[in-house]
C-alpha atoms as one frame of an Amber mdcrd trajectory, in Angstrom:
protein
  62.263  -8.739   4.461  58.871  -8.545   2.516  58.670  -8.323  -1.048  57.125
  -5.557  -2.611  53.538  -6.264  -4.334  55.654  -4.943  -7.297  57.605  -7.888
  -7.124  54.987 -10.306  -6.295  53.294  -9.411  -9.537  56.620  -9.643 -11.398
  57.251 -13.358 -10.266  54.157 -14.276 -12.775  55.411 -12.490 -15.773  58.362
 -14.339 -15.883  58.949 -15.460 -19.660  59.477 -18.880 -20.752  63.210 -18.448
 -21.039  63.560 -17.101 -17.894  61.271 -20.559 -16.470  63.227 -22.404 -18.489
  66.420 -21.390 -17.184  65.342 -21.774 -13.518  64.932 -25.346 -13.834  68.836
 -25.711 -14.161  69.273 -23.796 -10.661  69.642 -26.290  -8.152  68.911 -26.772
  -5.041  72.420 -26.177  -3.041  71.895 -23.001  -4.722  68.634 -22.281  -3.349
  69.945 -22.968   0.019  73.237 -20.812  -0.864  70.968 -17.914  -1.517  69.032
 -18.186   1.430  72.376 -18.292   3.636  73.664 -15.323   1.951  70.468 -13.031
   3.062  70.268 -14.700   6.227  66.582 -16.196   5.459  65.390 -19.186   7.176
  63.000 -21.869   5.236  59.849 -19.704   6.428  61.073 -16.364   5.162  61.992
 -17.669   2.215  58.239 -19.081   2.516  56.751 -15.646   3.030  58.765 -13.900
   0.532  57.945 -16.500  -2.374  54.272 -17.654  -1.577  55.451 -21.421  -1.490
  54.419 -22.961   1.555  57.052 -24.436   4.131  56.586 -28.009   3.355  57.087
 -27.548  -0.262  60.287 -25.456   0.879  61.002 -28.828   2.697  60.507 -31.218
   0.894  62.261 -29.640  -2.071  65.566 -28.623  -0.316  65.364 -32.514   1.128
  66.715 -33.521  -2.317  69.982 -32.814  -4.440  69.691 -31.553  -8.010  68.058
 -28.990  -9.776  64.851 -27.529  -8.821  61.840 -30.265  -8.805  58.678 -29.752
  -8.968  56.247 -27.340 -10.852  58.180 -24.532 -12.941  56.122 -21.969 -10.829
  57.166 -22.698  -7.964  60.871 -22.562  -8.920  60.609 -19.530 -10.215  58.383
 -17.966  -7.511  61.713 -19.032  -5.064  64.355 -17.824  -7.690  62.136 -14.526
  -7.795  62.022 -13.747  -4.146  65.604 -14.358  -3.760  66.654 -12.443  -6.670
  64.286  -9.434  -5.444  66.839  -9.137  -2.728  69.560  -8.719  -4.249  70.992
 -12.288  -5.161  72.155 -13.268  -8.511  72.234 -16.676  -9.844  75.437 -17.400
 -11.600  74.731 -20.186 -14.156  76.929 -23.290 -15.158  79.958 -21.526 -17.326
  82.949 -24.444 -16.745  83.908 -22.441 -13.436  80.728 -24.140 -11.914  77.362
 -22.921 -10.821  76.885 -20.981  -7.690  75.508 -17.687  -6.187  76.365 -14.047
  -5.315  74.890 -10.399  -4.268  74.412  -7.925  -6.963  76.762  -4.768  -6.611
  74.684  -1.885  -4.891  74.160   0.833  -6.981
């Protein structure tokens, strides 16, 4: 799957809430996402603009995201312009799902 230049564009205009709030996903998310739309490391590459090694080297650590808050959300963009949904930390724990299709 490629994203849309729509949704390329939309990745930057991300507000500072939303940034914010991607630096709590982590990365067992990240990788939950990518199994749930079957996407490798290098399609999730493609999709986001973030190069393979950085894919790497980010999903070679636990935690939440690291690194710049672009590149999180740039990741958390692509996935969620798929069709995933991150489910944030509400005391049942954090995880991931697919939207409902309309």
């Amino acid at each position: 799957m490629r994203l849309l230049p729509a949704a390329r564009y939309a990745i930057l205009k991300i507000s500072m809430e939303r940034r914010l709030s991607i630096l709590k996903i982590s990365i067992r998310q990240i990788k939950a996402a990518r199994a749930l739309v079957a996407w490798s490391q290098e399609d999730l590459a493609q999709n986001s603009g973030v190069s393979i090694p950085t894919i790497r080297r980010l999903e070679a650590r636990d935690g939440e995201i690291g690194g710049r808050q672009e590149t999180g959300a740039k990741l958390v963009a692509a996935l969620e312009a798929v069709g995933v949904e991150f489910i944030p930390e509400n005391g049942g724990g954090a995880g991931v799902r697919l939207k409902k299709s309309r």
